[in-house]
PDB file with SEQRES, HELIX, SHEET and CRYST1 records, atoms N, CA, C and O in Angstrom:
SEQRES   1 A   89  UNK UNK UNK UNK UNK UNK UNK UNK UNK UNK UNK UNK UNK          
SEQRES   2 A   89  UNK UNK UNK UNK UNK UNK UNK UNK UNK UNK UNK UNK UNK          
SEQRES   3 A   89  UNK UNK UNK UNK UNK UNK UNK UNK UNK UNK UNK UNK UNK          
SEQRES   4 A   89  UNK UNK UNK UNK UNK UNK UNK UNK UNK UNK UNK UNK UNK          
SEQRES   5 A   89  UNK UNK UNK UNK UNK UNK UNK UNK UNK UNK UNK UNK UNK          
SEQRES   6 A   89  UNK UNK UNK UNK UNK UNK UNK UNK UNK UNK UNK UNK UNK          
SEQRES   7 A   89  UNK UNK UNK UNK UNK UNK UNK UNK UNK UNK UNK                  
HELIX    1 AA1 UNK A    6  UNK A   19  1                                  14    
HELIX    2 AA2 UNK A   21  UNK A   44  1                                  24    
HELIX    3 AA3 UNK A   46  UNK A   87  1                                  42    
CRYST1    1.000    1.000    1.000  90.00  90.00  90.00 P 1           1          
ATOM      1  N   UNK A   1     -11.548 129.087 134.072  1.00  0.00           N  
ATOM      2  CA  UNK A   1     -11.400 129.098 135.504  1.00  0.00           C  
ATOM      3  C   UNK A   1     -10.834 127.757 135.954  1.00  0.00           C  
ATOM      4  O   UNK A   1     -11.624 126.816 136.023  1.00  0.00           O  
ATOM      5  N   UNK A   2      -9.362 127.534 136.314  1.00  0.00           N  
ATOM      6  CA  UNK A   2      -9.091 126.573 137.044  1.00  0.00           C  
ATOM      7  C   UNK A   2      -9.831 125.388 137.880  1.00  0.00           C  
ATOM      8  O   UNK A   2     -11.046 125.529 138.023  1.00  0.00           O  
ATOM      9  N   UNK A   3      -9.433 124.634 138.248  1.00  0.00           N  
ATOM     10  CA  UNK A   3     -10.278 123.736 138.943  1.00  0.00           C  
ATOM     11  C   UNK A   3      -9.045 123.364 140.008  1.00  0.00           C  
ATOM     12  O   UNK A   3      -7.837 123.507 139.823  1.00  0.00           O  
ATOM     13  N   UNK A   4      -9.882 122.731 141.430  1.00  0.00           N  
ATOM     14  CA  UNK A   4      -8.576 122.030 141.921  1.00  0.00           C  
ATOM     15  C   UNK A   4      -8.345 121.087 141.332  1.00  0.00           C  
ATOM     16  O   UNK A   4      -7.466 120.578 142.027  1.00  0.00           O  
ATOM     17  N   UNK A   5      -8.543 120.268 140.286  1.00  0.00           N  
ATOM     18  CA  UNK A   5      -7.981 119.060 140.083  1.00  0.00           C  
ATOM     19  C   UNK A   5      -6.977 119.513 138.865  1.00  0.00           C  
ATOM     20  O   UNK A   5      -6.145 118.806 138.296  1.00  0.00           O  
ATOM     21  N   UNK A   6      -7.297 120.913 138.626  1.00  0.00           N  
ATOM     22  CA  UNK A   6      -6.175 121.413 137.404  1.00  0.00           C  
ATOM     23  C   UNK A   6      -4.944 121.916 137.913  1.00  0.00           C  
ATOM     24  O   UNK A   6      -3.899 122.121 137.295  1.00  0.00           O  
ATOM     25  N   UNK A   7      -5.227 122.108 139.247  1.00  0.00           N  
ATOM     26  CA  UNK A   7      -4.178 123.228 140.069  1.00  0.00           C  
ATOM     27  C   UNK A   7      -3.528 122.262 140.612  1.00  0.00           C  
ATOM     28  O   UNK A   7      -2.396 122.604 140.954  1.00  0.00           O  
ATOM     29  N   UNK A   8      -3.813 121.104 140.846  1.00  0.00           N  
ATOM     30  CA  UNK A   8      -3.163 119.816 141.263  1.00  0.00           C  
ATOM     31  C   UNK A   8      -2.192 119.104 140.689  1.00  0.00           C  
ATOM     32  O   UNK A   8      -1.070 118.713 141.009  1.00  0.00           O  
ATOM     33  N   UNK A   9      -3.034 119.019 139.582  1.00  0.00           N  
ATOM     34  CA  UNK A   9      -2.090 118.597 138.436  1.00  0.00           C  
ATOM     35  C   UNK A   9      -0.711 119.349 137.390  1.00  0.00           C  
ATOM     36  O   UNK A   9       0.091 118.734 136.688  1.00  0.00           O  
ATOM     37  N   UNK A  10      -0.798 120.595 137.571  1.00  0.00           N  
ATOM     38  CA  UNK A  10      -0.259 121.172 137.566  1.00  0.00           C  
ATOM     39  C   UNK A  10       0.873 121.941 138.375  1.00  0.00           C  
ATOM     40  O   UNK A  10       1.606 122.829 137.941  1.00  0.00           O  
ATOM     41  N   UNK A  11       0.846 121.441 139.538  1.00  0.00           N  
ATOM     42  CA  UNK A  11       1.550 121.355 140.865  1.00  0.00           C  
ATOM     43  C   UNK A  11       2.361 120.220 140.685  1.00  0.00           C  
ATOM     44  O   UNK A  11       3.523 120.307 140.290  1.00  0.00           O  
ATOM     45  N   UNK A  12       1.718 119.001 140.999  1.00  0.00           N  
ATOM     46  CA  UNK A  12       2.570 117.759 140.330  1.00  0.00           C  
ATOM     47  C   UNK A  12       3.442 117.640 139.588  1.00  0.00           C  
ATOM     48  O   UNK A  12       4.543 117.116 139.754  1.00  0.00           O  
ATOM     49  N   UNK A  13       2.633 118.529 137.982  1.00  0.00           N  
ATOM     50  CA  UNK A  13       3.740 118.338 136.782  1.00  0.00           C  
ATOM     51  C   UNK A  13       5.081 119.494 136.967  1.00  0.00           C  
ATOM     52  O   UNK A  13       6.138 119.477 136.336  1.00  0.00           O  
ATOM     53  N   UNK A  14       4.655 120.483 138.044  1.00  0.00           N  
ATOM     54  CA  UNK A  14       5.914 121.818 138.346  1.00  0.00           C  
ATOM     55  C   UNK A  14       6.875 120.496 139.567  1.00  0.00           C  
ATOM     56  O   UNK A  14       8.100 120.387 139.629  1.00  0.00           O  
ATOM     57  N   UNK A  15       6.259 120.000 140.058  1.00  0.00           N  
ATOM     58  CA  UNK A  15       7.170 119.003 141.156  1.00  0.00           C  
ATOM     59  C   UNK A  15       8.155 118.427 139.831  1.00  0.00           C  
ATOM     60  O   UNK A  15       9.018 119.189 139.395  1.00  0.00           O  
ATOM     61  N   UNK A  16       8.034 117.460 139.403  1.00  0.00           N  
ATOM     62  CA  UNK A  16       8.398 116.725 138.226  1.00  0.00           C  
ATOM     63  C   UNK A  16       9.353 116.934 137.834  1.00  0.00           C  
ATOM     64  O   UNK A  16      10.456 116.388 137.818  1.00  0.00           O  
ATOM     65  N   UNK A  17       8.692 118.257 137.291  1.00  0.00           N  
ATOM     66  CA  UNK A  17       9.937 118.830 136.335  1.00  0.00           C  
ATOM     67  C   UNK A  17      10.746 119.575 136.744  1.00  0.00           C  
ATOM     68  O   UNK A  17      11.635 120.066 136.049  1.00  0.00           O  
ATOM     69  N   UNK A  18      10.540 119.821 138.153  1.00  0.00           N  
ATOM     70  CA  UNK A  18      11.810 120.387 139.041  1.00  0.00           C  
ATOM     71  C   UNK A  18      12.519 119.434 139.351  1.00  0.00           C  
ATOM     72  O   UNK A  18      13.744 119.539 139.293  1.00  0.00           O  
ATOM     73  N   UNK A  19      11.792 118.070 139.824  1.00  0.00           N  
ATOM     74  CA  UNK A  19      13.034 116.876 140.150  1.00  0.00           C  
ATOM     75  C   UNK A  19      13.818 116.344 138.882  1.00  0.00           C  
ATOM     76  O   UNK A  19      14.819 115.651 139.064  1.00  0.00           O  
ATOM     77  N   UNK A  20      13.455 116.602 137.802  1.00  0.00           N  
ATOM     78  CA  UNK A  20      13.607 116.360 136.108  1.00  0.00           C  
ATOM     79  C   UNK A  20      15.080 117.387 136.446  1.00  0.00           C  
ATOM     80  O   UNK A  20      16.201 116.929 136.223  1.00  0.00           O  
ATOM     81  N   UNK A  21      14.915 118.548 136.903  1.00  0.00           N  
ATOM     82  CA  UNK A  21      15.606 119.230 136.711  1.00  0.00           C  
ATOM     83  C   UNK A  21      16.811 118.920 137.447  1.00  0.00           C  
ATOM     84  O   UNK A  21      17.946 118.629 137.071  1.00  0.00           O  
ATOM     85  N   UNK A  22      16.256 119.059 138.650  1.00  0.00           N  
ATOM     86  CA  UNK A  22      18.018 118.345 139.768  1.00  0.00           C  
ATOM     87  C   UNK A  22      18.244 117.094 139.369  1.00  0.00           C  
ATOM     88  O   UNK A  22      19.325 116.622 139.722  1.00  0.00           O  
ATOM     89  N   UNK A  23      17.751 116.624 138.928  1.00  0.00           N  
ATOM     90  CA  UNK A  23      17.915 115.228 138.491  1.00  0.00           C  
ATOM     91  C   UNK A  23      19.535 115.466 137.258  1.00  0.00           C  
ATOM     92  O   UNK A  23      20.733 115.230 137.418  1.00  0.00           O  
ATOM     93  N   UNK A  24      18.612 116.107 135.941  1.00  0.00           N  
ATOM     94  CA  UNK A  24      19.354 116.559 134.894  1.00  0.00           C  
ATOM     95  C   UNK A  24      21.014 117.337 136.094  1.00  0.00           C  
ATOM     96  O   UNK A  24      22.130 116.817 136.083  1.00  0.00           O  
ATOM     97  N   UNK A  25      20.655 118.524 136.897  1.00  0.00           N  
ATOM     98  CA  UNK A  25      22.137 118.825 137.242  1.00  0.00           C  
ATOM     99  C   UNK A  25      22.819 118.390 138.053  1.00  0.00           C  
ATOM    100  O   UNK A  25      23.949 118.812 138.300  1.00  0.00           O  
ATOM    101  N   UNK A  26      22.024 117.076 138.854  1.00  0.00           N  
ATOM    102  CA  UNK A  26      23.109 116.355 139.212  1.00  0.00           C  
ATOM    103  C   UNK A  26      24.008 115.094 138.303  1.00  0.00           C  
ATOM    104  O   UNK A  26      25.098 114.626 138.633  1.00  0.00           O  
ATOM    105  N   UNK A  27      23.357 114.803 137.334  1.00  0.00           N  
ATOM    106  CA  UNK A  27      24.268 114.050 136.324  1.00  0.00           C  
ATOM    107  C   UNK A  27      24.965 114.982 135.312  1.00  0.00           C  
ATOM    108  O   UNK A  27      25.738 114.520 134.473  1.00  0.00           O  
ATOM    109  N   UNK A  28      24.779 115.855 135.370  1.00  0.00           N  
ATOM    110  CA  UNK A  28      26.107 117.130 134.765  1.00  0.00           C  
ATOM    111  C   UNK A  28      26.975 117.182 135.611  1.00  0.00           C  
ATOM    112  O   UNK A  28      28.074 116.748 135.267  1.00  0.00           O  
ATOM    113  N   UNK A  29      26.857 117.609 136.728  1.00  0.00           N  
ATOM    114  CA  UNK A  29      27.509 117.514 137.948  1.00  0.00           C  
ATOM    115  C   UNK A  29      28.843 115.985 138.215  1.00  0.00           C  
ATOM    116  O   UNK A  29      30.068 115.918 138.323  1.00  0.00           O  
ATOM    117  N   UNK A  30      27.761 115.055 138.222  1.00  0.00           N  
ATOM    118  CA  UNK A  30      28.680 113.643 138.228  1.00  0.00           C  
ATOM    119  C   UNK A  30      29.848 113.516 137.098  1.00  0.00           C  
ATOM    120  O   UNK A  30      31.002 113.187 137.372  1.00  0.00           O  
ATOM    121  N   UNK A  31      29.376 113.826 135.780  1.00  0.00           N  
ATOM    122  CA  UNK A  31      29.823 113.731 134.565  1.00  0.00           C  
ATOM    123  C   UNK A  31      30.596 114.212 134.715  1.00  0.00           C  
ATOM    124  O   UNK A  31      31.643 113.587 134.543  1.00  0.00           O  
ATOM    125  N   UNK A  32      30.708 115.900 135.213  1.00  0.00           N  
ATOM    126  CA  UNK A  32      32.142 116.715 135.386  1.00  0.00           C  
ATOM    127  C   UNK A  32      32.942 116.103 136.325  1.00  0.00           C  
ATOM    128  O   UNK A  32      34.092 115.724 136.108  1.00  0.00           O  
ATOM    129  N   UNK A  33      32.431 116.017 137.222  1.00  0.00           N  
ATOM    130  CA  UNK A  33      33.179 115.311 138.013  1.00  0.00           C  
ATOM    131  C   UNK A  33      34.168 113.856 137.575  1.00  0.00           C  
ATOM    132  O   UNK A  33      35.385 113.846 137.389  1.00  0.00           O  
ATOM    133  N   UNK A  34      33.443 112.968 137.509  1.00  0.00           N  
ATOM    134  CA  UNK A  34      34.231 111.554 136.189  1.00  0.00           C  
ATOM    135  C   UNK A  34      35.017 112.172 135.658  1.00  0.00           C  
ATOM    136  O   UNK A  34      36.228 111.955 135.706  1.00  0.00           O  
ATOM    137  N   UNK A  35      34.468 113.058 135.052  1.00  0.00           N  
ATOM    138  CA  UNK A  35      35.983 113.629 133.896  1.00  0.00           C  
ATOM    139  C   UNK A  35      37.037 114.124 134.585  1.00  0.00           C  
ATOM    140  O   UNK A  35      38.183 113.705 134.425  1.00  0.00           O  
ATOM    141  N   UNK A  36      36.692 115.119 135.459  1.00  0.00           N  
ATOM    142  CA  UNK A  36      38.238 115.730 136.387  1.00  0.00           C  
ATOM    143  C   UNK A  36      39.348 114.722 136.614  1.00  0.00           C  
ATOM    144  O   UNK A  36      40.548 114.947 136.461  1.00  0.00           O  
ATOM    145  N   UNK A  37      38.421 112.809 137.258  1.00  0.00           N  
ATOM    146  CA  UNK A  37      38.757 111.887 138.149  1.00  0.00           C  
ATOM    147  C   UNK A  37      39.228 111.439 136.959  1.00  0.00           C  
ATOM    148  O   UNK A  37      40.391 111.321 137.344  1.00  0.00           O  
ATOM    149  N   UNK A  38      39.273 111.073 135.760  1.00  0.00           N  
ATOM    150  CA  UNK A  38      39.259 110.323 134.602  1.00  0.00           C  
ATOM    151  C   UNK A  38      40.968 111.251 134.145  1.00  0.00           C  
ATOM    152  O   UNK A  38      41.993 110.600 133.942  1.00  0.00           O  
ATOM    153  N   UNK A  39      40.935 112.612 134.073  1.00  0.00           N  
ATOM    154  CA  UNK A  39      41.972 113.368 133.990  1.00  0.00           C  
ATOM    155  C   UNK A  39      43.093 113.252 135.012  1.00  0.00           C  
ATOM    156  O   UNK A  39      44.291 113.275 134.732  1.00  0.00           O  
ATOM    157  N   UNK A  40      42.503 113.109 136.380  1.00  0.00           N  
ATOM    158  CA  UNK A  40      43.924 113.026 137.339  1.00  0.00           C  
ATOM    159  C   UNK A  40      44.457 111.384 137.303  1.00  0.00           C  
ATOM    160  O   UNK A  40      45.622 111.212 137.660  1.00  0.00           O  
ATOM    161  N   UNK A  41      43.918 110.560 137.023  1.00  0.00           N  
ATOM    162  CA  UNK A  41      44.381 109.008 136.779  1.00  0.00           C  
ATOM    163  C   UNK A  41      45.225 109.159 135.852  1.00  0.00           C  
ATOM    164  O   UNK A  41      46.341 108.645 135.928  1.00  0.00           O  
ATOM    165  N   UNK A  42      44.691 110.163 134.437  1.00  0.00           N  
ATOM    166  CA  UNK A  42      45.983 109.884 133.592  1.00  0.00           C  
ATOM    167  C   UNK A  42      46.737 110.960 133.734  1.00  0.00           C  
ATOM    168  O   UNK A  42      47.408 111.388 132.795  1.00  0.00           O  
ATOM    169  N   UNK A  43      46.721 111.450 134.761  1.00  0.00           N  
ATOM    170  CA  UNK A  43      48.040 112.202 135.120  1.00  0.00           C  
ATOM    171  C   UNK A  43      49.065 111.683 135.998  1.00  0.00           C  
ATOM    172  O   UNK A  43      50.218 112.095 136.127  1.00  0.00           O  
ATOM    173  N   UNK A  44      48.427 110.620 136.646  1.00  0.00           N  
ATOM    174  CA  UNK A  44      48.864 109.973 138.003  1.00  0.00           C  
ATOM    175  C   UNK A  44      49.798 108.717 137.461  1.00  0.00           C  
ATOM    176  O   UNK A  44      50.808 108.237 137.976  1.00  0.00           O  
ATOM    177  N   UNK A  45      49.041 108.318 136.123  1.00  0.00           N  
ATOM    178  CA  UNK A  45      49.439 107.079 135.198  1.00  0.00           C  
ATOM    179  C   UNK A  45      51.021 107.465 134.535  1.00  0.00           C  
ATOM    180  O   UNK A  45      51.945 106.665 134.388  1.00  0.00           O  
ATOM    181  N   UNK A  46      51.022 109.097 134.153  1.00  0.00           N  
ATOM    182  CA  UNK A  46      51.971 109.872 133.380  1.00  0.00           C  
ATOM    183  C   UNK A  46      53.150 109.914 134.430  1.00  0.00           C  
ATOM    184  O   UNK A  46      54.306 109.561 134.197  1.00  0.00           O  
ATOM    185  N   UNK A  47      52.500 110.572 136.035  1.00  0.00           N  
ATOM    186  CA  UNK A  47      53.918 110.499 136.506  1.00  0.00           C  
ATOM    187  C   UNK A  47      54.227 108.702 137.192  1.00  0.00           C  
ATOM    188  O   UNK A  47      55.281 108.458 137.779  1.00  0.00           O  
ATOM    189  N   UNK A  48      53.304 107.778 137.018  1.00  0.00           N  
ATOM    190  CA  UNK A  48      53.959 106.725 137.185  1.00  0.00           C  
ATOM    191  C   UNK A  48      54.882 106.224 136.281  1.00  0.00           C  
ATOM    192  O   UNK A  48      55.891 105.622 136.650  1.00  0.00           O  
ATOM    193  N   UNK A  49      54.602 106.432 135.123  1.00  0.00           N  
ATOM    194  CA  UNK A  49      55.602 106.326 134.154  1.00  0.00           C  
ATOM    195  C   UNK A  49      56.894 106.904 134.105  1.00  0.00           C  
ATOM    196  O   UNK A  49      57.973 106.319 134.200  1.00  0.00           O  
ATOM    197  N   UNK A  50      56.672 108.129 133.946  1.00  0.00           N  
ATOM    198  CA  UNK A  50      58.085 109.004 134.002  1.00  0.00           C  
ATOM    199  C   UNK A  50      58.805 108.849 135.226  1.00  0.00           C  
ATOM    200  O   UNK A  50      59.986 109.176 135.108  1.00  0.00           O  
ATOM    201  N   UNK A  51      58.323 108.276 136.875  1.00  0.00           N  
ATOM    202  CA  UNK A  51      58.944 107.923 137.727  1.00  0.00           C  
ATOM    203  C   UNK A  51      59.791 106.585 137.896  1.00  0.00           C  
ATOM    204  O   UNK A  51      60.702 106.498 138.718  1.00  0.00           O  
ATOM    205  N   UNK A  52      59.488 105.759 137.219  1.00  0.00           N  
ATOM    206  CA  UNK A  52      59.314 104.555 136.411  1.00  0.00           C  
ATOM    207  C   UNK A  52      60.815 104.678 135.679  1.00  0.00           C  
ATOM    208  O   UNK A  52      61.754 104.057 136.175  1.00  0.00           O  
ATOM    209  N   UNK A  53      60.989 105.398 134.629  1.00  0.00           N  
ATOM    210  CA  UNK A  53      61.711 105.348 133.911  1.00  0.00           C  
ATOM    211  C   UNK A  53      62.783 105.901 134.725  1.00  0.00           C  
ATOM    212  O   UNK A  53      63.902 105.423 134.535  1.00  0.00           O  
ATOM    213  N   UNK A  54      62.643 106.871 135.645  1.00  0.00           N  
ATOM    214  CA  UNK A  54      63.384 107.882 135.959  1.00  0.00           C  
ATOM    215  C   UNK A  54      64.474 106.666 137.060  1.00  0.00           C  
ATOM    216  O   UNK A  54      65.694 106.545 136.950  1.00  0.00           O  
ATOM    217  N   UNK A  55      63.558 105.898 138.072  1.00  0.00           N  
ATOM    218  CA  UNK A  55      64.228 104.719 138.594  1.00  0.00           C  
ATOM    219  C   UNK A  55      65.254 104.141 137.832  1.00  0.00           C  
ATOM    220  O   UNK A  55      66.438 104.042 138.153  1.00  0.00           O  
ATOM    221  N   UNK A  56      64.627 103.710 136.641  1.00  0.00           N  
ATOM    222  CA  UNK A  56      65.002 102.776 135.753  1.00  0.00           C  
ATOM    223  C   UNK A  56      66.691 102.939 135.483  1.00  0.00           C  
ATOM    224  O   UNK A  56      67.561 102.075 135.592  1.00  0.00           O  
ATOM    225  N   UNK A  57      66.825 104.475 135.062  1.00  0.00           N  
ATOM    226  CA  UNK A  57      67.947 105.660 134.835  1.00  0.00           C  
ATOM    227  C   UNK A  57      68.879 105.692 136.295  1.00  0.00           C  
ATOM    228  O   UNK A  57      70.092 105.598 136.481  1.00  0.00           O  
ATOM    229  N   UNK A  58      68.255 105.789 136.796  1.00  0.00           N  
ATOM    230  CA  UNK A  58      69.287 105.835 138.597  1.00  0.00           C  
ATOM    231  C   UNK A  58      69.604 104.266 138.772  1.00  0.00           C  
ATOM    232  O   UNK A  58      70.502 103.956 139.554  1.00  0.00           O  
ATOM    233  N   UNK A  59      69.107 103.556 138.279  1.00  0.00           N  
ATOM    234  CA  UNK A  59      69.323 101.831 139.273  1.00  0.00           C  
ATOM    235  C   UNK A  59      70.878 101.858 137.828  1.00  0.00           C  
ATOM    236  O   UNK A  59      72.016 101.434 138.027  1.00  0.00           O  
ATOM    237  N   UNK A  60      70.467 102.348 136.802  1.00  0.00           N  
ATOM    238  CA  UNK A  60      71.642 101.846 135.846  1.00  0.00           C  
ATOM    239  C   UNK A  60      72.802 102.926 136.233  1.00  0.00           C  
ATOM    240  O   UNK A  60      73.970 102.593 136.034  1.00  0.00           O  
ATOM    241  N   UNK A  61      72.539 104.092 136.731  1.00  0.00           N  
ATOM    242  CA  UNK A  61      73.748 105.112 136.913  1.00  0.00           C  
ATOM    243  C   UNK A  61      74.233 104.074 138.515  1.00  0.00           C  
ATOM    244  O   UNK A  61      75.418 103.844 138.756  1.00  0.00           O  
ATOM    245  N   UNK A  62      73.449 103.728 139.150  1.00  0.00           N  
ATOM    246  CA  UNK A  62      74.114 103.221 140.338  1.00  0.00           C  
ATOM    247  C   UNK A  62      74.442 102.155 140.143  1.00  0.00           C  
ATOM    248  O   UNK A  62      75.002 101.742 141.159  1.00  0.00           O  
ATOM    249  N   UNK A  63      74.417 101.325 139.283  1.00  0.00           N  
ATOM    250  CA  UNK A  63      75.070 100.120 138.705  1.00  0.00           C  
ATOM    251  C   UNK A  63      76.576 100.703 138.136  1.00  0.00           C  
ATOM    252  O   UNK A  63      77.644 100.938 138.700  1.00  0.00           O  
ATOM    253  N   UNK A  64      76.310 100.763 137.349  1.00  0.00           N  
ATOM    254  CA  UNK A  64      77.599 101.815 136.801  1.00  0.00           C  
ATOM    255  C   UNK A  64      78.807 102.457 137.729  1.00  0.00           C  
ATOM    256  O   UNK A  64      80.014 102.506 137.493  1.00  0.00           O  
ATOM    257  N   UNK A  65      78.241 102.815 138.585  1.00  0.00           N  
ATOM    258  CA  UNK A  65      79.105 103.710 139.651  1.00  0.00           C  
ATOM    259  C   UNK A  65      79.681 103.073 140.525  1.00  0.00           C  
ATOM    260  O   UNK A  65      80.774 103.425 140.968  1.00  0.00           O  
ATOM    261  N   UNK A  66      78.897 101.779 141.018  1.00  0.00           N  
ATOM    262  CA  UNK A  66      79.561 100.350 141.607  1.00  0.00           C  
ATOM    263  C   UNK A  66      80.780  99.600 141.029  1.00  0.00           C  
ATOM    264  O   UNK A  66      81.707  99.315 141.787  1.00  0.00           O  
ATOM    265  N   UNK A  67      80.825  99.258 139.682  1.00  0.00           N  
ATOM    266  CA  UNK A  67      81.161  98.778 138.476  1.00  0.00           C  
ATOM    267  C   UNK A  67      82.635  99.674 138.557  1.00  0.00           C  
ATOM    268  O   UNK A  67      83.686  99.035 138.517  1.00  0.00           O  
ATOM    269  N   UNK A  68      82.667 100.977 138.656  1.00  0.00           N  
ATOM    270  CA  UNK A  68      83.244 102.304 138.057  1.00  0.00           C  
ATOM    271  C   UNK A  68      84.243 102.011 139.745  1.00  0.00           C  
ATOM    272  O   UNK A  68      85.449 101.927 139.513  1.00  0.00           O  
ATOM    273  N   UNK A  69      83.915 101.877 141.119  1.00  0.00           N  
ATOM    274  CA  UNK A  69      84.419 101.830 142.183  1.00  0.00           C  
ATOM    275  C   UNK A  69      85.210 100.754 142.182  1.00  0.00           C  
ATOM    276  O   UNK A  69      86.418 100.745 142.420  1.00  0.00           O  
ATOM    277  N   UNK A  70      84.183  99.396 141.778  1.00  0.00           N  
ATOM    278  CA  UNK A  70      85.649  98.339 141.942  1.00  0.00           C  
ATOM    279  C   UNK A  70      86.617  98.369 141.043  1.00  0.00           C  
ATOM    280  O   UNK A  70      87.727  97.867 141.221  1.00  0.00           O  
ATOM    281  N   UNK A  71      86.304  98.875 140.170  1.00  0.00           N  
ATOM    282  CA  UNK A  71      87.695  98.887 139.187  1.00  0.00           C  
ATOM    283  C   UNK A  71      88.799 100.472 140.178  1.00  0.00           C  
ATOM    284  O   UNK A  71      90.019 100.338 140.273  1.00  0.00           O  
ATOM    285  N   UNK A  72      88.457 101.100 140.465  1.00  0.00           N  
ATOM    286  CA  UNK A  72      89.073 101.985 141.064  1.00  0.00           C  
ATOM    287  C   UNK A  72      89.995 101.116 142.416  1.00  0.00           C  
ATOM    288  O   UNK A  72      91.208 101.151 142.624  1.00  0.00           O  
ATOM    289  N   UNK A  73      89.022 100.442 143.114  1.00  0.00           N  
ATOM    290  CA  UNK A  73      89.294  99.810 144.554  1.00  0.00           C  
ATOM    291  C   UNK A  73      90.783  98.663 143.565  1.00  0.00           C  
ATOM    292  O   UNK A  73      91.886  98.638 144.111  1.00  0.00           O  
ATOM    293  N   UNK A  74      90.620  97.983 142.427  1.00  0.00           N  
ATOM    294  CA  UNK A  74      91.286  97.226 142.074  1.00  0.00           C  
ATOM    295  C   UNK A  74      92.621  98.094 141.762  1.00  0.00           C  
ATOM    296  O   UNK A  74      93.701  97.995 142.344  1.00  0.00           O  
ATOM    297  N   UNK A  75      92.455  98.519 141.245  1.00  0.00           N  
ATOM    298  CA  UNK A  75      93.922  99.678 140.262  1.00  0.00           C  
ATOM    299  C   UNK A  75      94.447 100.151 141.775  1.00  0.00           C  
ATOM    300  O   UNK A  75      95.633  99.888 141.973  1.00  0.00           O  
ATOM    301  N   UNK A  76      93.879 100.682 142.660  1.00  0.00           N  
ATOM    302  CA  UNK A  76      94.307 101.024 144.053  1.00  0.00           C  
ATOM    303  C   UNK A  76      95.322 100.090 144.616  1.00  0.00           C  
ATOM    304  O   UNK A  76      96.524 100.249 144.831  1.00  0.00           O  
ATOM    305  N   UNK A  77      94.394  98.902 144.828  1.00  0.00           N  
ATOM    306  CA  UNK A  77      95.365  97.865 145.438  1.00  0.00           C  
ATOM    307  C   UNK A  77      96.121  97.192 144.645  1.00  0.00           C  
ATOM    308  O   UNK A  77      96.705  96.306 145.270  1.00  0.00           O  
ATOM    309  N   UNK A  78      96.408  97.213 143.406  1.00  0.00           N  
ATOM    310  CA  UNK A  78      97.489  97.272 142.626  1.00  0.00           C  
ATOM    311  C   UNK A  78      98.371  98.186 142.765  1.00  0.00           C  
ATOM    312  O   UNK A  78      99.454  97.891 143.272  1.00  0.00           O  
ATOM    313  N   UNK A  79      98.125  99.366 142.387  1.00  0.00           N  
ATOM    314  CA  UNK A  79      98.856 100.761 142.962  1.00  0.00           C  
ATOM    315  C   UNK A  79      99.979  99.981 143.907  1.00  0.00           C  
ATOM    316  O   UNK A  79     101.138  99.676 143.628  1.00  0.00           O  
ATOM    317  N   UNK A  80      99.172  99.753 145.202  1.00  0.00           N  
ATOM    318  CA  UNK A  80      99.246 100.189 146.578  1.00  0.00           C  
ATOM    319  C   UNK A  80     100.796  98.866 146.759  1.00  0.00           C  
ATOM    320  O   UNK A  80     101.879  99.010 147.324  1.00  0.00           O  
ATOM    321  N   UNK A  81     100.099  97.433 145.845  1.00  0.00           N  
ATOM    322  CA  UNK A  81     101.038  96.367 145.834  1.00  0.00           C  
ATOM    323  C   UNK A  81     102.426  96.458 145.228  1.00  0.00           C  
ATOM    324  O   UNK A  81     103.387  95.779 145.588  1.00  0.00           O  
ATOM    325  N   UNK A  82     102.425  97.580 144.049  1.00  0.00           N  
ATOM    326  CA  UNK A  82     103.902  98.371 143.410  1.00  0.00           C  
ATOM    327  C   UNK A  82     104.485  98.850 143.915  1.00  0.00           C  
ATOM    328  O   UNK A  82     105.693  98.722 143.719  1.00  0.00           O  
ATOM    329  N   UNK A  83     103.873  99.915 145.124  1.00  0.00           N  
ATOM    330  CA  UNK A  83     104.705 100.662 145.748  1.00  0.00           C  
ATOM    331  C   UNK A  83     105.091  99.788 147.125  1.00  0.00           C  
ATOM    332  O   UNK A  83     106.219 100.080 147.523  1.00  0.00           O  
ATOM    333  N   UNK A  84     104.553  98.997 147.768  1.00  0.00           N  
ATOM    334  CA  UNK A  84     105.207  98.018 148.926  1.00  0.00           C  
ATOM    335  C   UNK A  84     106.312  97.247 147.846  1.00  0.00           C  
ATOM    336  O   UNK A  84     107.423  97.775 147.884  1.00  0.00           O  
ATOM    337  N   UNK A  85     106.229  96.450 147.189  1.00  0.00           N  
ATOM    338  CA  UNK A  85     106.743  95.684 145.736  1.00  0.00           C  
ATOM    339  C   UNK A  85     108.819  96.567 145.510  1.00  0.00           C  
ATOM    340  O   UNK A  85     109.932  96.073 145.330  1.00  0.00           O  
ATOM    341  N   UNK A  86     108.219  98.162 145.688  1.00  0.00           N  
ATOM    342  CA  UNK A  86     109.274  99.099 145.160  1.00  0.00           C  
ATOM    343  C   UNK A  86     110.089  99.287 146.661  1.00  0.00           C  
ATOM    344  O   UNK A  86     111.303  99.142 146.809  1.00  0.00           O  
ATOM    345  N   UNK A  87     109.240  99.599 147.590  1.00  0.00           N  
ATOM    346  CA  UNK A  87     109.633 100.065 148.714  1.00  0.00           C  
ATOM    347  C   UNK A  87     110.988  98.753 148.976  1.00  0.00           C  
ATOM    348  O   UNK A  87     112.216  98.798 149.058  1.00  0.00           O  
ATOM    349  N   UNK A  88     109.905  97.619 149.043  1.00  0.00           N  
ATOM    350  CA  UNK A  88     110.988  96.155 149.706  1.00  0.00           C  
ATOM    351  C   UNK A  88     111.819  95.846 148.694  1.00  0.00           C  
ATOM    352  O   UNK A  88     112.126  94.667 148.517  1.00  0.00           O  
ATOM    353  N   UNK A  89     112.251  96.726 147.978  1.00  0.00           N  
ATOM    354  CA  UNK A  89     113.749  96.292 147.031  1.00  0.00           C  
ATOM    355  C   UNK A  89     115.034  97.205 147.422  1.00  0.00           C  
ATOM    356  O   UNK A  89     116.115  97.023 146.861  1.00  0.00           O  
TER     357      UNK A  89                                                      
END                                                                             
């Protein structure tokens, strides 16, 4: 036959081990969570990189294309100095 001081204690130890318990699923909880956050950083890290490089690729095509114009702008006004050059003869 029970006692109150058994029914007490036993109340207590059901408290416990219920807070034992949310306790336990909120650090499952956190853990998953970290990991999701731990996963989108190195995804975030991946497209900093590949954006990175991808710059890297455009600053040299637009270098290039500058490079590629003055020589065009030059041969032009060469061009342009043959044919005044031809015209005034």
């Amino acid at each position: 036959m029970p006692t109150d001081k058994t029914e007490t204690a036993l109340s207590a130890l059901r408290q416990a081990i219920a807070g034992l318990e949310n306790a336990i699923d909120m650090r499952i909880e956190l853990q998953r969570e970290s990991s999701e956050v731990e996963g989108e950083v190195r995804r975030v890290h991946a497209d900093r990189a590949r954006l990175a490089q991808e710059l890297d690729q455009s600053e040299f095509r637009a270098n290039r294309l500058e490079e590629v114009n003055r020589e065009v702008s030059r041969r032009l006004v060469t061009a342009m100095e043959t044919i005044r050059a031809v015209l005034d003869r």
